[in-house]
N, C-alpha and C positions, 0 to 999 in steps of 0.2 A: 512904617509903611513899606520900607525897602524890605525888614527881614520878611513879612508878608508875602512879599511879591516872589521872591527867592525861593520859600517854601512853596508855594505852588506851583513853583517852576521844577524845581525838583522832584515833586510826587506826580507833573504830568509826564516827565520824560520817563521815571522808573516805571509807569504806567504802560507807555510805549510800546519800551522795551521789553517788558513783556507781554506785551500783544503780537507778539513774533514768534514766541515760542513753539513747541507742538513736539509733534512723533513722526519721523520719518525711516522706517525701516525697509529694505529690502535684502532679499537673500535670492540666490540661484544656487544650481547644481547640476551637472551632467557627466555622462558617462559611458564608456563604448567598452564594449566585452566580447573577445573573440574566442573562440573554442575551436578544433577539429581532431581528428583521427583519422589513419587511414592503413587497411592492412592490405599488402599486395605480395602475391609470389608465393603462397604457399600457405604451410600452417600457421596460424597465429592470431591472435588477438589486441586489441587496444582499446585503454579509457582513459578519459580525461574528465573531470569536472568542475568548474567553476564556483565559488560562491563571494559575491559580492553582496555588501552594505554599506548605505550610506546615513547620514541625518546630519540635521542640522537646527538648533532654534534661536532663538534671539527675543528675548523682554525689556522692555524702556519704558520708561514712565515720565511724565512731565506733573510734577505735585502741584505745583502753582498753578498750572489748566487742570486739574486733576483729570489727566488722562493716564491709561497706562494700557500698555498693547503685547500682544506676545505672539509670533508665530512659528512653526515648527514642520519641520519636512522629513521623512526618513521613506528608505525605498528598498528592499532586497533584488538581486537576479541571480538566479542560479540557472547554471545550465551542466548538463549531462551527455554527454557520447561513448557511445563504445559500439565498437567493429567486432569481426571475426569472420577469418576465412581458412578454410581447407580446400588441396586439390588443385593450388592455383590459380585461387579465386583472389576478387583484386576489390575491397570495398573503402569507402569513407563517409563521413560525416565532418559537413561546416556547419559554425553556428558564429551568428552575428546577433548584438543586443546594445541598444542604447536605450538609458535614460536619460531624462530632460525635468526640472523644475523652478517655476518661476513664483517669486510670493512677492508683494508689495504692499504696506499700510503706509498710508496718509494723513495724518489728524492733525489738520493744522494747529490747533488751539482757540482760532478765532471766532470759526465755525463748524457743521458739518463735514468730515473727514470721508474718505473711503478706503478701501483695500480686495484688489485683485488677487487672483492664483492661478496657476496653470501647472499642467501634468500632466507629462505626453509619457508611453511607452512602443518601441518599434526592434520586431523581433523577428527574426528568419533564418531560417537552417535548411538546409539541404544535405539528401543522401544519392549518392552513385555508387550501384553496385555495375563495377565492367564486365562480370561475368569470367566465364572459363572456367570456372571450381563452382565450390558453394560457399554459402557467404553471407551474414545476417549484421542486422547492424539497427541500434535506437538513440534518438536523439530526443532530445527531453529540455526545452526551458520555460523559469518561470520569472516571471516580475510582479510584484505588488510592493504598491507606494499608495503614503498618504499624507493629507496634508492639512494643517488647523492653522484656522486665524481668529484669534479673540481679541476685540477693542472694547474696553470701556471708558466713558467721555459723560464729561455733563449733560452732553447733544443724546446720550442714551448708551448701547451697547450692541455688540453685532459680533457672529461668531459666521463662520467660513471651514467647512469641515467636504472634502472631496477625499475618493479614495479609490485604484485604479486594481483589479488582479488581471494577469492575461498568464495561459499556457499554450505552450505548442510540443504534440508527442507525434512522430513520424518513426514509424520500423520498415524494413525492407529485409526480406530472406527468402531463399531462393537455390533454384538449382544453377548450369552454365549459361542460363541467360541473362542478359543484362537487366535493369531495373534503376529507376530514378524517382525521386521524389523528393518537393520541395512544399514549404510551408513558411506562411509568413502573415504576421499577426503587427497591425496600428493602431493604439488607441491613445484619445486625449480626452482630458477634461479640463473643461475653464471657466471659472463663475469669480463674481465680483459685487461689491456691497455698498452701500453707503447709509451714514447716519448724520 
């Protein structure tokens, strides 16, 4: 009677203990990219250009809940400037870019799980041409990111797929008068699932 009691005492606690189990992933990323040029005083030229990449993914599985999950981020920004002045001309280009991403899956094992995303991009450049010469100048960036979440679960299956491009192109040229221009580009995306 006692081994009895013993064995069922042991198969409800390993029981338990794995009614605890599941999937818990999250991943982030961010990122800030500065650029500029600037030609003043005479003849001359300048460029600069930027190329940034990122990514990132992560797969986990739980075999005893039979869940298994995977999600993945990757993002490019490039950005481009270049000047030129004669005559005494005074020009530049700034360029600012950040990326942002957020992923999160939750499958507990017990029940019903979910899993969020998010993915923002925010981008601004500016040209000042001061004038006194001639003097031309282009700025140019771009960002595209994207972003996947796949869960499969006994509760069913669920996929999460977002994906973001923005550009910004500004020129300025010109004889000895001055000229300015600026441009600036936010965008996000954010969606979230459950099963």
């Amino acid at each position: 009677m006692n081994k009895g009691l013993a064995v069922s005492a042991v198969l409800v606690l390993l029981l338990l203990s794995s009614a605890n189990a599941g999937v818990l992933n999250m991943q982030g990323l961010g990122f800030g990219v500065g650029n500029s040029v600037v030609v003043t005083g005479g003849d001359g030229g300048a460029g600069n250009t930027n190329l940034l990449t990122v990514g990132t993914s992560q797969t986990n599985n739980d075999p005893g809940q039979h869940i298994t999950t995977y999600q993945d981020t990757a993002g490019a920004l490039t950005q481009a400037a270049s000047a030129s002045a004669a005559a005494g001309g005074a020009i530049g280009v700034a360029q600012n870019g950040i990326g942002s991403a957020w992923q999160i899956q939750n499958q507990p094992g017990y029940g019903p799980g979910w899993q969020d995303q998010d993915l923002v991009a925010i981008l601004d450049q500016d040209i000042v041409d001061a004038g006194g010469g001639t003097s031309s100048a282009v700025g140019l960036q771009n960002f595209v990111g994207i972003q996947t979440q796949v869960a499969f679960t006994m509760w069913g299956a669920s996929a999460n797929v977002q994906a973001i491009g923005v550009t910004l192109f500004d020129a300025v040229g010109g004889g000895p008068g001055g000229a300015a221009i600026s441009g600036a580009a936010q965008v996000g995306v954010g969606q979230g699932s459950g099963l």
